[in-house]
C-alpha positions as CSV (number, residue, x, y, z in Angstrom):
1,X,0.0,0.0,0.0
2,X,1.0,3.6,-0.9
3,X,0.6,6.6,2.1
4,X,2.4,9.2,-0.7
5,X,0.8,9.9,-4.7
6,X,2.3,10.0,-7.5
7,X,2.1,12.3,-10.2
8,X,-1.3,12.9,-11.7
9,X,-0.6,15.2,-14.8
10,X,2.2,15.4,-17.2
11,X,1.8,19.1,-17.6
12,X,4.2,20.5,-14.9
13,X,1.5,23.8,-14.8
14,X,-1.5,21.2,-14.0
15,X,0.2,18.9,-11.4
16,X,1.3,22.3,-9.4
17,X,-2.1,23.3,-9.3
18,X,-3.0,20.4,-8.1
19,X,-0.9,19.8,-5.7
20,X,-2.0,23.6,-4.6
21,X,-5.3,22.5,-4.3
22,X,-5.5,19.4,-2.5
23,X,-2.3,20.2,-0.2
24,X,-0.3,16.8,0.2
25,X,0.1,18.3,3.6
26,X,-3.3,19.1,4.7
27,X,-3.7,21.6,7.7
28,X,-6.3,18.7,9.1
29,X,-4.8,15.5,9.1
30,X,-6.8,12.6,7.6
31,X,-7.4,10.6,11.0
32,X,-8.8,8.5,12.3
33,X,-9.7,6.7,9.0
34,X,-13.4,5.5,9.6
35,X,-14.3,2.1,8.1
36,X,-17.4,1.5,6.0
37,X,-20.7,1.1,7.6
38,X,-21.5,-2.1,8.8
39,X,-17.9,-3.7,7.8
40,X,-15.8,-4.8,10.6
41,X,-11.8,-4.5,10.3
42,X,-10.8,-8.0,9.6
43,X,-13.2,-7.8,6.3
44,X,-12.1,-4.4,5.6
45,X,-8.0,-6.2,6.1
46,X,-8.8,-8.6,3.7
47,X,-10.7,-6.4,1.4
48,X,-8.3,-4.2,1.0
49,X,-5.4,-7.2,1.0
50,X,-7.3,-8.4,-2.7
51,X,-7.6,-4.6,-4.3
52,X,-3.5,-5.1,-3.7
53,X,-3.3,-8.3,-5.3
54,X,-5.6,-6.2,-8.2
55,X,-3.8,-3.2,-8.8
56,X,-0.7,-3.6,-7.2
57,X,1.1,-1.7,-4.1
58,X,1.2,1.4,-6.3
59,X,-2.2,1.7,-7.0
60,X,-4.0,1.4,-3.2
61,X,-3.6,4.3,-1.1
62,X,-4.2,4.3,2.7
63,X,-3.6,6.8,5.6
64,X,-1.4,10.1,4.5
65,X,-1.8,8.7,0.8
66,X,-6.2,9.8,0.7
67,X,-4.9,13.6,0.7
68,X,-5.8,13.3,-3.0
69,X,-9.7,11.9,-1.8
70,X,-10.6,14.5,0.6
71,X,-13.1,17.7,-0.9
72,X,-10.0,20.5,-0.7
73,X,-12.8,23.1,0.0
74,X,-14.7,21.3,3.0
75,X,-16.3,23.3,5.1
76,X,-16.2,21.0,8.0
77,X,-12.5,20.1,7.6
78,X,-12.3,21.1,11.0
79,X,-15.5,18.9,12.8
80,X,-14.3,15.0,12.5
81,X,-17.9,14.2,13.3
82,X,-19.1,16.0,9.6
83,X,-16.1,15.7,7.6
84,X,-16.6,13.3,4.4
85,X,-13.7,10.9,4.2
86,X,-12.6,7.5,3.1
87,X,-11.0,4.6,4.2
88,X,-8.7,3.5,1.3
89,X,-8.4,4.2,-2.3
90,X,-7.9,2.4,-5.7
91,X,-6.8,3.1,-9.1
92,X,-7.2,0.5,-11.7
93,X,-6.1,0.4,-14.8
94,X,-8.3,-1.6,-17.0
95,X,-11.4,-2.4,-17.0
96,X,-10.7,-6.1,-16.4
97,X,-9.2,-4.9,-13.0
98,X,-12.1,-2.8,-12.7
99,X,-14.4,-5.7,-12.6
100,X,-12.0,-7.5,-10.0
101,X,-12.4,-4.2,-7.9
102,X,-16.3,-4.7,-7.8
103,X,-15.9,-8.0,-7.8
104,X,-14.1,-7.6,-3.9
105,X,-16.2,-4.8,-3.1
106,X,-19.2,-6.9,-3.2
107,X,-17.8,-10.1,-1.7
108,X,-16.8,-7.8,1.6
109,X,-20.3,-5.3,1.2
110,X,-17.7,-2.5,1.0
111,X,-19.4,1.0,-0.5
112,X,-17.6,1.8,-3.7
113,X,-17.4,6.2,-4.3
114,X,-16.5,6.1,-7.6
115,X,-14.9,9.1,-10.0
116,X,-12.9,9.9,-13.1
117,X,-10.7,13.0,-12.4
118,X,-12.2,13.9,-9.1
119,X,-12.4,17.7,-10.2
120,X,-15.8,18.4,-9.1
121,X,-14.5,21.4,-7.1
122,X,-17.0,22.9,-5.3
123,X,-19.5,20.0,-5.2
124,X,-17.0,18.2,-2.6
125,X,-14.2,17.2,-5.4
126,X,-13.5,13.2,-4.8
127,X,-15.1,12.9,-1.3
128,X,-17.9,10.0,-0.9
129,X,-21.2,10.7,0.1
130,X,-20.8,8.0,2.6
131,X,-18.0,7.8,5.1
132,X,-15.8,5.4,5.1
133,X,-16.1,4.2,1.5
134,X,-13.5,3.3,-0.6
135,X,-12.5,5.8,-3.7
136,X,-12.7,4.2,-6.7
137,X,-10.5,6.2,-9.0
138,X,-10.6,5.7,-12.3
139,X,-7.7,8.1,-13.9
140,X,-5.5,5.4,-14.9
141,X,-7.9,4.1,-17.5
142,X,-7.0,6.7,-19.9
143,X,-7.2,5.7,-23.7
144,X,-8.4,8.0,-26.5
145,X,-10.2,5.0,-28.9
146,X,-10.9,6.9,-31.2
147,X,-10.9,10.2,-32.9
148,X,-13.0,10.5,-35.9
149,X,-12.8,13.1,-38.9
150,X,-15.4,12.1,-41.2
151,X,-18.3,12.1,-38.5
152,X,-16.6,14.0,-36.1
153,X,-16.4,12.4,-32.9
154,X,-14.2,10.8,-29.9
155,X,-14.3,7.5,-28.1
156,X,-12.6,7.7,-24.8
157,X,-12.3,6.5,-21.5
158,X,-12.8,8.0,-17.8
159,X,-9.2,9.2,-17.3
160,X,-8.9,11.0,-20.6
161,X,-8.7,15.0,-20.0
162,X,-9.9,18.1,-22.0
163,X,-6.1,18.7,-22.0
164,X,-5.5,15.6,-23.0
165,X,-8.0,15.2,-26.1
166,X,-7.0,18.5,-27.2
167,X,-3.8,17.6,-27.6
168,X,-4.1,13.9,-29.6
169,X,-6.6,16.1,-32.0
170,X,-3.7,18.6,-32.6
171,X,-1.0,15.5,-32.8
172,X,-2.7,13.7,-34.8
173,X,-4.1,16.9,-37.0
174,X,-7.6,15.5,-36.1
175,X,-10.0,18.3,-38.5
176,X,-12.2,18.7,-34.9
177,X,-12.4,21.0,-32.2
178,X,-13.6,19.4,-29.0
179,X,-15.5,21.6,-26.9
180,X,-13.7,22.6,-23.5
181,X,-14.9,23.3,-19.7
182,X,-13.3,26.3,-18.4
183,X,-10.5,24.3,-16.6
184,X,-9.0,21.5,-19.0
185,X,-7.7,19.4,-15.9
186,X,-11.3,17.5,-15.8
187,X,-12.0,14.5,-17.5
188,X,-14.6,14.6,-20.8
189,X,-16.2,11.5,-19.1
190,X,-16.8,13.0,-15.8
191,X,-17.7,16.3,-16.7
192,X,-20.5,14.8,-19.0
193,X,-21.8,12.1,-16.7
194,X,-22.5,15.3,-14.7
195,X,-24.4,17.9,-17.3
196,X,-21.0,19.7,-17.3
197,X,-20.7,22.2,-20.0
198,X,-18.0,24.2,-22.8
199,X,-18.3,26.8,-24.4
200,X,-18.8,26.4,-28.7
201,X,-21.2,24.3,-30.7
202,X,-21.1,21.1,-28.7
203,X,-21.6,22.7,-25.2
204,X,-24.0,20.7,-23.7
205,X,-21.7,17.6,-23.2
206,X,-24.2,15.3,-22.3
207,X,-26.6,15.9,-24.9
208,X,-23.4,15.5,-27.7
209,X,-23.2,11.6,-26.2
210,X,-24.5,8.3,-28.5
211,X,-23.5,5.3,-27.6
212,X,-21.8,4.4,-23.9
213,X,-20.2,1.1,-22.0
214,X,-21.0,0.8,-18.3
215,X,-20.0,-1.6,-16.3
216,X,-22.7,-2.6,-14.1
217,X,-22.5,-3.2,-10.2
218,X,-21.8,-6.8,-10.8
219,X,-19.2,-6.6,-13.6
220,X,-21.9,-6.8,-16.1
221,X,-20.8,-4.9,-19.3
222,X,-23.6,-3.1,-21.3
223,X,-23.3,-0.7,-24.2
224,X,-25.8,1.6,-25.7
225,X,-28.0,2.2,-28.5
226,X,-26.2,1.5,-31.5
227,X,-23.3,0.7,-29.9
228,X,-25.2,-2.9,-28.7
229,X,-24.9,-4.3,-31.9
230,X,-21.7,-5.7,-33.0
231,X,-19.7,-3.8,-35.3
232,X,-22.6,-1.4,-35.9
233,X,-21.5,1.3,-38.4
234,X,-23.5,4.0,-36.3
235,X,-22.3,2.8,-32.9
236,X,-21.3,6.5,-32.2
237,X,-23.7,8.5,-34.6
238,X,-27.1,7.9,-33.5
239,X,-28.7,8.6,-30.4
240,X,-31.3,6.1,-31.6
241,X,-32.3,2.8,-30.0
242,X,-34.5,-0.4,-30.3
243,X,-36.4,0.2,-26.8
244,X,-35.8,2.6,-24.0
245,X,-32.4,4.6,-23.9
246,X,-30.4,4.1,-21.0
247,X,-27.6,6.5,-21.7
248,X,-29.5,9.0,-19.2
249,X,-29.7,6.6,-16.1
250,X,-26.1,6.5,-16.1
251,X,-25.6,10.4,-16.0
252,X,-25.2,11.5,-12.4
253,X,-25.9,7.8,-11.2
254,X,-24.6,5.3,-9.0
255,X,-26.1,2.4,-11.2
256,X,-22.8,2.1,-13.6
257,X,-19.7,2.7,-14.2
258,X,-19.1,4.4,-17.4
259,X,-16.0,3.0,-18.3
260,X,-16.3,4.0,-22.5
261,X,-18.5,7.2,-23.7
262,X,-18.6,9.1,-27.2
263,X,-18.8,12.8,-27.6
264,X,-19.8,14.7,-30.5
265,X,-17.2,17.5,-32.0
266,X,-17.3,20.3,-33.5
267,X,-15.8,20.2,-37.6
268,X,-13.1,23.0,-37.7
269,X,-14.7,25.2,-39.7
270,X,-13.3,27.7,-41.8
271,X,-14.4,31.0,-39.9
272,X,-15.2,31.8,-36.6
273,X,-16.0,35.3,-35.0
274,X,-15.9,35.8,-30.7
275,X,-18.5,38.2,-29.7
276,X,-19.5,39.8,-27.0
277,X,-22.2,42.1,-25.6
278,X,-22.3,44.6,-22.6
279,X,-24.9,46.8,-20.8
280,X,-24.1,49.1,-18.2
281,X,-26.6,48.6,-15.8
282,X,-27.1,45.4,-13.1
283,X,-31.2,45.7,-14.7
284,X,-29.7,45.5,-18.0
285,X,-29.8,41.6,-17.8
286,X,-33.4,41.7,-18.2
287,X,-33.4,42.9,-21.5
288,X,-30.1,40.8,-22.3
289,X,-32.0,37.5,-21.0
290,X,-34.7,38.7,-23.6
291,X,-32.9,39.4,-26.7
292,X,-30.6,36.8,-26.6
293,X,-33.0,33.9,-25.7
294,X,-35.0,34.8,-28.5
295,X,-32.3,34.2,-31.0
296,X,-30.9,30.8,-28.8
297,X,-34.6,29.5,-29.9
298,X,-34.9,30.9,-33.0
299,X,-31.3,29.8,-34.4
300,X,-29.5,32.6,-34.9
301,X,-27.3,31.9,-32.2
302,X,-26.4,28.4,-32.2
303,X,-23.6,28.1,-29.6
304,X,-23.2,28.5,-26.0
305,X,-24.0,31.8,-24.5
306,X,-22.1,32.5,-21.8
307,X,-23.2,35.5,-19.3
308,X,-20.8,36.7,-16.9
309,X,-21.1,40.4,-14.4
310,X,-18.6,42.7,-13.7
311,X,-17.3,41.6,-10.2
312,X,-16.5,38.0,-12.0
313,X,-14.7,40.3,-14.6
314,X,-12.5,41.9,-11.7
315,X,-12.1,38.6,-10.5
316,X,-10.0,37.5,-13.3
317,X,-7.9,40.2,-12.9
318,X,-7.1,40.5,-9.1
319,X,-8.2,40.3,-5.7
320,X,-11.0,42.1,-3.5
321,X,-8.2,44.2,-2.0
322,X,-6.8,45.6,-5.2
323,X,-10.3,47.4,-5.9
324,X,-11.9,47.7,-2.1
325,X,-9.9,47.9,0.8
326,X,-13.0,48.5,3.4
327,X,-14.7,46.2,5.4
328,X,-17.2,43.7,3.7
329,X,-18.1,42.8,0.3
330,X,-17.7,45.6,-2.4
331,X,-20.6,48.3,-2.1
332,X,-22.7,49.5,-5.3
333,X,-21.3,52.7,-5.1
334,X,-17.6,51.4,-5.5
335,X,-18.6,48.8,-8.5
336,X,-20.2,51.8,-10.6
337,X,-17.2,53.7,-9.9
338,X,-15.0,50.8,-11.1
339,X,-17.4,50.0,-14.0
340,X,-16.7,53.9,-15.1
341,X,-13.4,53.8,-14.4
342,X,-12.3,50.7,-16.6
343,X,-14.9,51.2,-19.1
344,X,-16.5,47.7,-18.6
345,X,-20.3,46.6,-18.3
346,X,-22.0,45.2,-15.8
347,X,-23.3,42.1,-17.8
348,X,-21.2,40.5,-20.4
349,X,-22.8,37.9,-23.0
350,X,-19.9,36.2,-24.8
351,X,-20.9,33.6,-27.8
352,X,-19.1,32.4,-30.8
353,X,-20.1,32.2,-34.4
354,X,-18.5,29.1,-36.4
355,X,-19.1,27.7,-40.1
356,X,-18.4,29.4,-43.6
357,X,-16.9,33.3,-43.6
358,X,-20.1,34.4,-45.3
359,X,-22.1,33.1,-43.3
360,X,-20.9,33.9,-40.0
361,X,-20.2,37.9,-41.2
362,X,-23.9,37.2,-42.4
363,X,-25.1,36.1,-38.9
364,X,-23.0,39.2,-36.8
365,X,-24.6,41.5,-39.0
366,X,-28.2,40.1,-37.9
367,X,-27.7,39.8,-34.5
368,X,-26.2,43.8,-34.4
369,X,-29.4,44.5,-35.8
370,X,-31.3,43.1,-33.1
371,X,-29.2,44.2,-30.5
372,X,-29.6,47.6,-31.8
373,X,-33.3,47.4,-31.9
374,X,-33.7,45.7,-28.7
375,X,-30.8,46.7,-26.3
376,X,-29.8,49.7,-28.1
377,X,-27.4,51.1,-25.0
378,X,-25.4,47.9,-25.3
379,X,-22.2,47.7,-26.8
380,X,-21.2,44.8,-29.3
381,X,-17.6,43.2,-30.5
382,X,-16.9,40.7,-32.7
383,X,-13.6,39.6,-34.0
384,X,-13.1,37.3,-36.9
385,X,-10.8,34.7,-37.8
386,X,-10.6,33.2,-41.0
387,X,-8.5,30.6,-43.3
388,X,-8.1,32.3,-46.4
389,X,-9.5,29.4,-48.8
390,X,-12.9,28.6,-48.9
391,X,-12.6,25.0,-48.4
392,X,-9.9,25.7,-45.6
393,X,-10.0,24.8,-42.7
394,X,-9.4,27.3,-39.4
395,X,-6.6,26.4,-36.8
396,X,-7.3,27.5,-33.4
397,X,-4.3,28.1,-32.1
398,X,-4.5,31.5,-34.4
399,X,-7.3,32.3,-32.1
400,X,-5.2,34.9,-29.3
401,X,-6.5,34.5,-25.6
402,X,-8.3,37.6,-25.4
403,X,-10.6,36.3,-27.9
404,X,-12.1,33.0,-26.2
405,X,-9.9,30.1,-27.2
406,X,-11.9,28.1,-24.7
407,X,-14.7,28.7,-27.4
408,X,-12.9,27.3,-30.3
409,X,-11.8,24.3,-28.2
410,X,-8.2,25.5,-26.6
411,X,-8.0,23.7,-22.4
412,X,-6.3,25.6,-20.2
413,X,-6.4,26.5,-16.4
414,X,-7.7,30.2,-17.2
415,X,-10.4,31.1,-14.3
416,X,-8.5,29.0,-11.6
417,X,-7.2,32.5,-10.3
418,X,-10.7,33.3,-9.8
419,X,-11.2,32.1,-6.1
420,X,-8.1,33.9,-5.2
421,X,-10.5,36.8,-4.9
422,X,-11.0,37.2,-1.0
423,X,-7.2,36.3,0.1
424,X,-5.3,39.0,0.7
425,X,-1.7,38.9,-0.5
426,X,-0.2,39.6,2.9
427,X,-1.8,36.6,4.2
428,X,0.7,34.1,3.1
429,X,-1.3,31.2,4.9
430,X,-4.4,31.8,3.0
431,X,-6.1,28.8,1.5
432,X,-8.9,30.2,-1.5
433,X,-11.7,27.8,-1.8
434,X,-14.7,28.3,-3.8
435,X,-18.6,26.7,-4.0
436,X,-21.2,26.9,-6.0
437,X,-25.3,26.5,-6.0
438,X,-27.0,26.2,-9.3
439,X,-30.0,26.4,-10.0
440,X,-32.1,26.0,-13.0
441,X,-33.9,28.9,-13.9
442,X,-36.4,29.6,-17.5
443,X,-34.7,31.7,-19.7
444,X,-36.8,34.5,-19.0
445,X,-35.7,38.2,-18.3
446,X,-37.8,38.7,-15.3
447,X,-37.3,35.7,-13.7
448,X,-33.1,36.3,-13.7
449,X,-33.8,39.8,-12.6
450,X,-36.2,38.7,-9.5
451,X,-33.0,35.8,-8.7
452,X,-30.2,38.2,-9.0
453,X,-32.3,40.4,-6.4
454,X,-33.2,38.2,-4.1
455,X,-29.4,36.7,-4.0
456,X,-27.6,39.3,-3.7
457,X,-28.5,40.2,-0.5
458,X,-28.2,37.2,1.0
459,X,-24.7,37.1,-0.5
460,X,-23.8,40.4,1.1
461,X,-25.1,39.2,4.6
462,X,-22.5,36.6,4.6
463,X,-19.8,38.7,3.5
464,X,-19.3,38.2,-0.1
465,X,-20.1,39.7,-3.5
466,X,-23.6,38.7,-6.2
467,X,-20.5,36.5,-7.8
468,X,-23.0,35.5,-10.5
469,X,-22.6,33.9,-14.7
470,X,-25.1,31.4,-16.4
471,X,-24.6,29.1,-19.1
472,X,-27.9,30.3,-21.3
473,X,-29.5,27.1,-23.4
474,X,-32.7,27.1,-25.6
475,X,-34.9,27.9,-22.8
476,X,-33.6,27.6,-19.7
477,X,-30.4,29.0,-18.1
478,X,-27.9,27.1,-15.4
479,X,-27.0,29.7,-13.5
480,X,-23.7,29.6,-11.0
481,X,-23.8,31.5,-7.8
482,X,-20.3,31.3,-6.9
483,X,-18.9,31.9,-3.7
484,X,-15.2,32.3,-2.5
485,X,-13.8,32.2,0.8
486,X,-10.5,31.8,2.9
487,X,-10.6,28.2,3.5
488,X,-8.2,28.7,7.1
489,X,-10.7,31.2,8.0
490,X,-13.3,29.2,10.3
491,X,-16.3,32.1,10.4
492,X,-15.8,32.5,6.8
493,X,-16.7,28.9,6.2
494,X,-19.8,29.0,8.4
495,X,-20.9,31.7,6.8
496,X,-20.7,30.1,3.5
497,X,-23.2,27.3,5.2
498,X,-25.5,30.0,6.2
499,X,-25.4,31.4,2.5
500,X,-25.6,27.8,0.9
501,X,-28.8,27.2,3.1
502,X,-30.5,31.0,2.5
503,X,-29.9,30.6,-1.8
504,X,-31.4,26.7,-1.2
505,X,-34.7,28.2,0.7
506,X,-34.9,31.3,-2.0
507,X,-35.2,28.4,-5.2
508,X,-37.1,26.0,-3.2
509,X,-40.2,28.8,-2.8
510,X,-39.3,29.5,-7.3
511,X,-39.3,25.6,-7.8
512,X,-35.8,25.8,-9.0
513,X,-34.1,22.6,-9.1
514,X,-30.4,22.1,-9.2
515,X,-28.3,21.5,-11.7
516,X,-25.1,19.9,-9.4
517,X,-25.5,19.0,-6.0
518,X,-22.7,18.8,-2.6
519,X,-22.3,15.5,-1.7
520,X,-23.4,17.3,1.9
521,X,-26.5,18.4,0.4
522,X,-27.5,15.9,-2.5
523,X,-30.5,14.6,0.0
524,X,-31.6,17.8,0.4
525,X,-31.7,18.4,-3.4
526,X,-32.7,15.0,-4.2
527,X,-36.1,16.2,-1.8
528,X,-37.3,18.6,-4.5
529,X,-38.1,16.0,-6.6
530,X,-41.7,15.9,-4.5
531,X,-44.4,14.7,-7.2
532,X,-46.6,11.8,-6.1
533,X,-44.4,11.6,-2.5
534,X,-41.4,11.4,-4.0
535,X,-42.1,9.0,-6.9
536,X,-38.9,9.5,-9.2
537,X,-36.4,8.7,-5.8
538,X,-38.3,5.6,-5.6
539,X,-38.6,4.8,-8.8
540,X,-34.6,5.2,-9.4
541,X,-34.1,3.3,-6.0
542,X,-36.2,0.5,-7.5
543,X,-33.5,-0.1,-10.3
544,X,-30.8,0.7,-7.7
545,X,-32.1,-2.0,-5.1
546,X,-32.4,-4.9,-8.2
547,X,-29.0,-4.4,-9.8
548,X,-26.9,-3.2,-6.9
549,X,-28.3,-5.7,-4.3
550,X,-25.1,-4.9,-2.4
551,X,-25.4,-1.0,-2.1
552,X,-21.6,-1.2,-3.1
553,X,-21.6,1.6,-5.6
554,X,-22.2,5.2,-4.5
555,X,-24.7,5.1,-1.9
556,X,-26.3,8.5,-1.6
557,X,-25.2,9.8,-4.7
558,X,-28.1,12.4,-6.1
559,X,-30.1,11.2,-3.4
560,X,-30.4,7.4,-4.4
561,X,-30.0,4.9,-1.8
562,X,-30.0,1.4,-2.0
563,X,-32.0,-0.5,0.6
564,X,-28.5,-1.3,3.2
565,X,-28.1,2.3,3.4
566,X,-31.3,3.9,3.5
567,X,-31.2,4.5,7.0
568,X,-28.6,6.9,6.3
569,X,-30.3,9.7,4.1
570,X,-30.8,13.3,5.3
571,X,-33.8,15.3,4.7
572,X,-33.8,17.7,7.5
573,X,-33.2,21.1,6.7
574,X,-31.1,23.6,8.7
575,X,-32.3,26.4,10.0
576,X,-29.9,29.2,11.2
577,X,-31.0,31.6,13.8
């Protein structure tokens, strides 16, 4: 067994971030090690004595060795009694040891938290829902199958990273450009399991996806749609089936482990244009949600549209101190005098345009127009980028920073600097952490406004800034309220509680249901799902309890039990005096 970790990423600027992040030396040292629930030592020795014979003594990580398993941001690294840990950890490396893994886990009843990258930062990052489990890390199995030119598309497994599929399409001149998260260190398969999203044409990950493998609880291998029949020419083209899909019941799920997925790309086309949009005024966005959702459904904007406000802007470019050096969040009156000062909006919609030059000059010029109409204080950019033949073919490295290469498909580690925000620099014991609640809100000017509104002050009371983008779709927005704190700072981190809880109450009156969930709070998003007392938790549980008779794999992930640990779900609310 292995108490230190070895190198995750072969880009020396990602592994130092990581190792940043998750601290090898944590300030809260991972004991004691609790065991799984209901699993007695001598089965936990042996348990863990077969994932060694498995993976090997390189590949099972005890004690000091779980720093890399532990949420970095926890709130309640401090309180043994709430903080989310696990016993041991394992990393195979094919899927035949995979199936070995499972294979122990359910001869010994030991709970399985399984992952690909374990970069769900601010959702608790690798940490299991249940204590005790066993990470199941699956970053070794980390094969690009396949990148196709003619239909456009990649085959990879679990471990594979935006970084890392960028950089086989550029290798291997691949005509595609894969769409990109804002941090490339994630992997494509766990980002889309999740409803994680880029930023060009093929934004909505898990809506890009045709056929998957899972393996199920019991080492069962499935694959779907197309993908079921052997050697089927449109195993990765068609999102159609003979009978129900299943791709969706392994998105967010503890029913399978996806161990292959395919993800639609975008063709390099010859032109693209980035574009942006500003108004000056934080009620602006009603007008903005307006316009631009309009042309989302319509079809004149066919990408991503990605919203982002003015103190995320400053964010980017320093810290809270460099712009406000009073006590509290920054007031109004200082944000309009910054907004004047640097020339910037308070809203930002940025978008790209992609396909033919003619076309996409064609498209700019109709969206001015409607911008003009509509939203005719607003300023509008676009930039375009061209190959020069008509039957040429973009690269995107010609694309310069400034001008989004995140949309044409460039990874990189770009907003990471973001969370620095509250940590001044003289505080050389600072530890930034971030988190997030999301909700899912209609696409509707109004609605935003009201949110923005009612958040914001219940941002401020806790002692940060409306830190506030959306990802805008056809007719609904996910929308990020982001919060940043000094993770060393103990009333700073119960004050992000007392925030998490006053956003959750604000969307639970609106009906607003989540797009990610903490693993401390998935039960209590899980909870909205009320119709007919609760019906889709129990129908999901249903599956759960007849293919995972065990409970081995992610108990309590989205809410879904299986029937051994059922006792253990948390509904109660807080309430904060």
């Amino acid at each position: 067994m292995s108490i230190t970790h070895p190198q995750t990423y072969p880009h020396p600027d990602y592994e130092a971030a990581h190792q940043q992040t998750y601290e090898r030396a944590p300030r809260h040292p991972i004991t004691p090690i609790p065991l799984p629930p209901g699993v007695g030592q001598t089965d936990f020795d042996s348990a863990i004595s077969e994932f060694l014979s498995i993976a090997g003594e390189e590949s099972v990580f005890v004690k000091e060795g779980l720093s890399d398993y532990i949420d970095p941001y926890d709130v309640h690294e401090h309180d043994p009694s709430q903080r989310k840990l696990p016993s041991a950890a394992v990393c195979p490396e094919s899927t035949d040891q995979l199936s070995s893994v499972l294979r122990v886990a359910n001869k010994y009843k030991i709970p399985l938290w399984h992952f690909s990258r374990g970069k769900n930062l601010g959702y608790g990052g690798p940490a299991p829902r249940v204590n005790g489990s066993v990470a199941l890390d699956l970053h070794r199995l980390d094969k690009i199958i396949e990148v196709n030119d003619e239909y456009h598309y990649a085959v990879v497994e679990p471990g594979v990273t935006f970084i890392q599929l960028y950089e086989y399409c550029v290798e291997h001149k691949k005509k595609v450009w894969p769409s990109t998260p804002s941090l490339g260190w994630g992997s494509v398969i766990g980002n889309t399991v999740d409803r994680g999203m880029g930023f060009g044409m093929n934004y909505a990950h898990h809506q890009c996806v045709a056929g998957i493998e899972v393996m199920l609880p019991d080492g069962d291998v499935v694959r779907t749609g197309q993908w079921g029949i052997s050697s089927s020419p449109s195993a990765f083209l068609s999102k159609f089936t003979f009978g129900p899909s299943l791709e969706g019941l392994f998105f967010q799920s503890n029913l399978g482990v996806v161990t292959k997925m395919s993800l639609w790309l975008t063709p390099q086309p010859q032109a693209y244009m980035c574009c942006s949009f500003s108004m000056p005024l934080f009620t602006d966005l009603e007008v903005m949600v307006d316009v631009f959702g309009e042309m989302k459904r319509n079809g004149t904007v066919q990408s991503c549209v990605w919203f982002t406000s003015l103190i995320e802007t400053l964010c980017i470019m320093g810290r809270r101190e460099d712009y406000w050096t009073g006590e509290g969040p920054v007031p109004d009156w200082r944000l309009e005098e910054l907004r004047q000062e640097t020339g910037f909006g308070h809203w930002y919609a940025r978008w790209g345009l992609y396909g033919p030059k003619r076309i996409v000059e064609a498209q700019f010029e109709e969206i001015k127009s409607v911008l003009a109409r509509r939203a005719p204080t607003g300023t509008i950019a676009g930039n375009l980028y061209a190959h020069p033949g008509e039957d040429g073919r973009l690269d995107a490295t010609m694309v310069p920073d400034q001008d989004g290469q995140m949309f044409v498909g460039i990874p990189s580690l770009w907003s990471l600097p973001l969370i620095n925000w509250p940590i001044s620099k003289e505080k050389k014991d600072g530890k930034a952490a971030h988190g997030d609640y999301a909700p899912i809100i209609p696409s509707n000017g109004k609605l935003l406004m009201e949110w923005m509104e009612v958040s914001k002050p219940i941002c401020e009371a806790n002692g940060v800034e409306l830190m506030a983008d959306f990802f805008m779709h056809e007719r609904h927005v996910v929308l990020m309220n982001m919060f940043t704190w000094d993770q060393t700072d103990k009333t700073q981190k119960e004050k992000m509680e007392r925030l998490y809880y006053g956003l959750y109450e604000e969307a639970k009156k609106r009906g607003y249901g989540m797009y990610r969930g903490h693993v401390n709070h998935m039960d209590l998003i899980a909870h909205l799902n009320d119709f007919n007392n609760h019906a889709y938790n129990r129908f999901v549980e249903k599956i759960k309890d007849a293919i995972d008779p065990n409970g081995i794999l992610g108990p309590g992930k989205q809410g879904v039990w299986p029937n051994r640990f059922r006792h253990l779900r948390e509904t109660q609310e807080k309430r904060f005096d």
